[in-house]
LUMBASE-790666 format. One record per residue (C-alpha): residue number from 1; residue in three letters; x, y negated, z. Coordinates in steps of 0.001 Angstrom, whole numbers, plus 500000, padded with zeros to 6 digits. Each point is the difference from the previous one (the first is absolute). Last residue first. Layout:
<pts>
    i   aa      px      py      pz
  NUM  Ala       X       Y       Z
...
</pts>
This chain:
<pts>
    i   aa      px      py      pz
  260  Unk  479096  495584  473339
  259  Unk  498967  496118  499737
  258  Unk  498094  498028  502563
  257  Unk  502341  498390  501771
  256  Unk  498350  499415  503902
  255  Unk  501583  503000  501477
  254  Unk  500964  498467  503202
  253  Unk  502025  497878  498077
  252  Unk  503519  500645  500198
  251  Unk  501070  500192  496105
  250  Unk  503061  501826  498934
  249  Unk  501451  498715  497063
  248  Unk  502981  501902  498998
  247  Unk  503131  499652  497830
  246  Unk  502039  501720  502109
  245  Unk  499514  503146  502623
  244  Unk  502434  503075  499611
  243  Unk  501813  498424  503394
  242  Unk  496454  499608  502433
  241  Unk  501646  501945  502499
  240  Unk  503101  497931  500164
  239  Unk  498287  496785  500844
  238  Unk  499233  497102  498303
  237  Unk  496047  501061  498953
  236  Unk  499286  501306  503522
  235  Unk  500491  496896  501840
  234  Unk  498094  498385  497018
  233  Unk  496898  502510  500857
  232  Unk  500193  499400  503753
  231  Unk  500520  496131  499645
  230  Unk  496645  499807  498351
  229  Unk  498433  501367  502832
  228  Unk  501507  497616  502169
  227  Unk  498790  496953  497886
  226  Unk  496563  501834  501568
  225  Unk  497328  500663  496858
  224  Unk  496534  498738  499891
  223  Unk  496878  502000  500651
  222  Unk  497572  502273  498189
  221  Unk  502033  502949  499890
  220  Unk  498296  500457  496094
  219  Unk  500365  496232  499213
  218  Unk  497859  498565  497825
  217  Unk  499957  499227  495921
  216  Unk  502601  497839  500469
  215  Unk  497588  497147  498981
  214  Unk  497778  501247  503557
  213  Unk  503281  499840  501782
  212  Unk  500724  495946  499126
  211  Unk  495717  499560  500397
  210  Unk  500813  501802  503514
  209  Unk  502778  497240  501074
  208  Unk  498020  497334  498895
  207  Unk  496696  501326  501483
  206  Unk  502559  500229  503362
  205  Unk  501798  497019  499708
  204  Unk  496532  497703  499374
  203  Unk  498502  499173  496858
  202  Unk  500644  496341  497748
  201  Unk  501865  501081  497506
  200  Unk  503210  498501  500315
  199  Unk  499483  499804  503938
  198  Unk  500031  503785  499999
  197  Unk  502955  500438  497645
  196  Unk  502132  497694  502384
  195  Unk  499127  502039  503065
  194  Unk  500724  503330  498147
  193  Unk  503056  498592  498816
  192  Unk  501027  498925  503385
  191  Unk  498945  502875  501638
  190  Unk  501645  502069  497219
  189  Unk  503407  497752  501256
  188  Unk  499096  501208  503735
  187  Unk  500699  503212  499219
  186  Unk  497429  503329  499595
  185  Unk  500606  501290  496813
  184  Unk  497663  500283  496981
  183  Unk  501573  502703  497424
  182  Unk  503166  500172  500115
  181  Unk  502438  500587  496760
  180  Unk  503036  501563  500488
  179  Unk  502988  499933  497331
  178  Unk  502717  502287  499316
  177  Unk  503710  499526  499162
  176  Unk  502756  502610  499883
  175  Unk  503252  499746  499925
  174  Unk  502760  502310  499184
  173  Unk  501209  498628  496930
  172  Unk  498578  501723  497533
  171  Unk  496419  499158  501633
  170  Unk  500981  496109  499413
  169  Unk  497771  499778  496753
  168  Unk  497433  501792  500513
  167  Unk  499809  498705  503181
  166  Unk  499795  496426  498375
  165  Unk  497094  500944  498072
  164  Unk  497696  501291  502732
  163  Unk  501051  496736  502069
  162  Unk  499447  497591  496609
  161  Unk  496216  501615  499093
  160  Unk  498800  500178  504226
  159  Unk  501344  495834  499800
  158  Unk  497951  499442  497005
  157  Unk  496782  501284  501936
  156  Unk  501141  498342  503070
  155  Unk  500462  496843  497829
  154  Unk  495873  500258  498484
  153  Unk  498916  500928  503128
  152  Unk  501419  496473  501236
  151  Unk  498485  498144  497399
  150  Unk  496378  500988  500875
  149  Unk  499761  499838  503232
  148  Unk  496411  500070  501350
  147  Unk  497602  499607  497225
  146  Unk  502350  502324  497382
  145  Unk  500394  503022  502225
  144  Unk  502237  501960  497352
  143  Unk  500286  503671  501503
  142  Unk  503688  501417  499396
  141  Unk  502123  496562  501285
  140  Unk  497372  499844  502487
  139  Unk  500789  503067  501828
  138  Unk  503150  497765  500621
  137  Unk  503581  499831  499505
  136  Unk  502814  500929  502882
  135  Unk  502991  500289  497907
  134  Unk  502318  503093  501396
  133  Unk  503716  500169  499003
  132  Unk  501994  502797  500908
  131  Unk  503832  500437  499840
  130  Unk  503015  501392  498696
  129  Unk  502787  500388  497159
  128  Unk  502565  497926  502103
  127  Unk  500326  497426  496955
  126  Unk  496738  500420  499061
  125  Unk  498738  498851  503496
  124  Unk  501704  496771  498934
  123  Unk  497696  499300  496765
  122  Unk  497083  501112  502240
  121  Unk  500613  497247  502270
  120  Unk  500230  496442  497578
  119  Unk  497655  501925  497606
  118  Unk  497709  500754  502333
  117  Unk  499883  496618  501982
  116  Unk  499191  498475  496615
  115  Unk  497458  502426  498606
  114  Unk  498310  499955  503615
  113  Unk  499557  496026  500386
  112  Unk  498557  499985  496348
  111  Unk  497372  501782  500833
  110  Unk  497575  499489  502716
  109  Unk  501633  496926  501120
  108  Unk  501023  498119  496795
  107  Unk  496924  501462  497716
  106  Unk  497854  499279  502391
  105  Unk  501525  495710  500344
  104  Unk  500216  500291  496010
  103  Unk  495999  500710  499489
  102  Unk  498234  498053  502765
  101  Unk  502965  496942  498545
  100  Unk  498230  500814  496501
   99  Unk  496524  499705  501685
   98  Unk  497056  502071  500610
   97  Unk  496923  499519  500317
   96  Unk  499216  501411  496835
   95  Unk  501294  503006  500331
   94  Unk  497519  501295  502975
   93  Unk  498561  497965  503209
   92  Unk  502406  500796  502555
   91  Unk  502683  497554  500609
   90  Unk  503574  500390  499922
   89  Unk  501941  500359  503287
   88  Unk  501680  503401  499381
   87  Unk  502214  502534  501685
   86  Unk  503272  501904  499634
   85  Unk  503209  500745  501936
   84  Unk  500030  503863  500197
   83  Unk  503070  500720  497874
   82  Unk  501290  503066  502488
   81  Unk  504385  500343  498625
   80  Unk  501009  503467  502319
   79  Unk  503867  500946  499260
   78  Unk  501001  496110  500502
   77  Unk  503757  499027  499335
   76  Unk  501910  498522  502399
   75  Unk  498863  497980  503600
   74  Unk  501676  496573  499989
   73  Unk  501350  499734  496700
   72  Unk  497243  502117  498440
   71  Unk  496746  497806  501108
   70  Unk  501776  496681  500266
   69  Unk  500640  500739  496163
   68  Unk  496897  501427  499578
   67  Unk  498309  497129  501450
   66  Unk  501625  497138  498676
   65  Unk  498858  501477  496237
   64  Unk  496829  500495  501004
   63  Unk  499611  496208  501318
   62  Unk  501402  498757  496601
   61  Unk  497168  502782  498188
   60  Unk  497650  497776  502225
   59  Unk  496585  501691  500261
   58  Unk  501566  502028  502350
   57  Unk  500673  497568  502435
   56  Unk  502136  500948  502475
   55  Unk  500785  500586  503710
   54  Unk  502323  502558  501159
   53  Unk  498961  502133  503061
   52  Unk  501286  502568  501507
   51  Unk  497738  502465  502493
   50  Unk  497663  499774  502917
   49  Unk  499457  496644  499546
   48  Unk  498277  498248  503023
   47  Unk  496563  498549  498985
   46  Unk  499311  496368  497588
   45  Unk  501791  502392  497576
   44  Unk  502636  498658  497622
   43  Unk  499703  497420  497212
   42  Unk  499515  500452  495910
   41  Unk  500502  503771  500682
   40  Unk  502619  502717  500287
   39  Unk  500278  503024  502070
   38  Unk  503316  502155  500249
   37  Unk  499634  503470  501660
   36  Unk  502375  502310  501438
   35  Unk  498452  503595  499191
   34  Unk  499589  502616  502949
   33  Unk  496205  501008  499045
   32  Unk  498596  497706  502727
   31  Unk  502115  497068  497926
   30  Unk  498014  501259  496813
   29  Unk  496777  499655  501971
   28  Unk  500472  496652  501549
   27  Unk  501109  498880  496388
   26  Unk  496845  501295  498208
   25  Unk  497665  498411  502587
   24  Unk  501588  496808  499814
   23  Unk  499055  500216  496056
   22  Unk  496562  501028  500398
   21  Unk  499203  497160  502368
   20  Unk  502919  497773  501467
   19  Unk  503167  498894  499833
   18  Unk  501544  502311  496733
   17  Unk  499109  498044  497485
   16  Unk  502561  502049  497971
   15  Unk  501257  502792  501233
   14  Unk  504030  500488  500117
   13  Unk  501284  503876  501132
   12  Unk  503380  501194  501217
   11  Unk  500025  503697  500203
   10  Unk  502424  501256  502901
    9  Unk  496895  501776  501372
    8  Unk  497270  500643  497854
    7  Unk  499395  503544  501472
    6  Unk  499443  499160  503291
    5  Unk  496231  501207  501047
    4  Unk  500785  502681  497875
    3  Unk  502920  500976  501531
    2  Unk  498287  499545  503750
    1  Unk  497306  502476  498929
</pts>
């Protein structure tokens, strides 16, 4: 039992947006798994960090750049790379509420931010012919929800295409790359959303929250995820046991994707 509950140790492992909700689950679960664990986000936890921090922007390639440098000077190489930073702000409403600066700031964050931390990374676990890269993407990114969030289902969707593609590309090398995609989660940025939504519309949280699961066509467990949860299946994903396992999307959606 105790070598399982170890069996990242000596891996070093960055997650992105790694302070709170799906993300600071992932890195308390990798550190309970033996791995040292680098977080980074725009600004560091309001709480008492459990792990290291580096703060960046993602959505600044310049910021990216600072950070792997930081990043590998001060700590080497990653073995584990978790792109979870993501998110959206853009209105509900469908396509034509939506702007061109709607459009660049989800392609930035939900996209952009992992295709440049990638290829600063990946390009280095090449050299040592190792690693595992996980993108955290989004039921969403498989079932277009055009009322509530349009534009960011349409970069999850883009982001599943570019992580399948890039592990066939970086298989050869010893790496492999998967992607998860949660359903609804539990975190205080879905109560946000789900807030936001509501207002949008004029309904409260909870007939928000339901018309959300209603477009998903319901959900069998009917109930949201735990960011913990998540972190179970990611956990998984980087470790040894999981080694014949690249190029996948699993989804973590209490069986809410309706397709065999």
């Amino acid at each position: 039992m105790e070598r399982s509950i170890k069996e990242l140790s000596g891996k070093l492992a960055l997650v992105t947006g790694g302070t709170k909700g799906i993300g600071k689950a992932i890195a308390g679960k990798l550190a309970a798994s033996g791995a040292t664990v680098v977080v980074t986000a725009r600004r560091p936890s309001e709480e008492k960090m459990e792990h290291h921090f580096i703060a960046a922007d993602l959505t600044d390639s310049g910021a990216i750049a600072e950070l792997t440098k930081k990043l590998i000077n001060e700590y080497g190489t990653p073995d584990i790379l978790i792109n979870n930073v993501g998110g959206t702000s853009s209105p509900a409403g469908g396509f034509q509420m939506l702007s061109d600066e709607d459009w660049n700031r989800d392609i930035e964050l939900n996209l952009l931010a992992s295709i440049r931390l990638d290829k600063a990374v990946v390009s280095k676990m090449i050299e040592k012919k190792s690693g595992a890269v996980i993108h955290i993407s989004s039921l969403n990114g498989k079932i277009p929800l055009y009322q509530s969030n349009f534009s960011y289902g349409v970069m999850k969707s883009a982001l599943n295409a570019y992580s399948k593609t890039l592990a066939n590309e970086v298989a050869k090398h010893g790496i492999r790359v998967n992607t998860v995609s949660p359903g609804m989660v539990r975190t205080t940025a879905m109560e946000t959303f789900l807030e936001g939504y509501a207002q949008s519309i004029g309904k409260t949280v909870a007939e928000a929250s339901q018309q959300i699961m209603d477009g998903l066509g319901g959900v069998p467990m009917n109930r949201l995820a735990e960011p913990e949860e998540i972190a179970n299946m990611v956990a998984f994903l980087v470790s040894d046991g999981a080694g014949y396992i690249t190029g996948a999307n699993i989804l973590v959606d209490g069986g809410t994707y309706p397709a065999v």
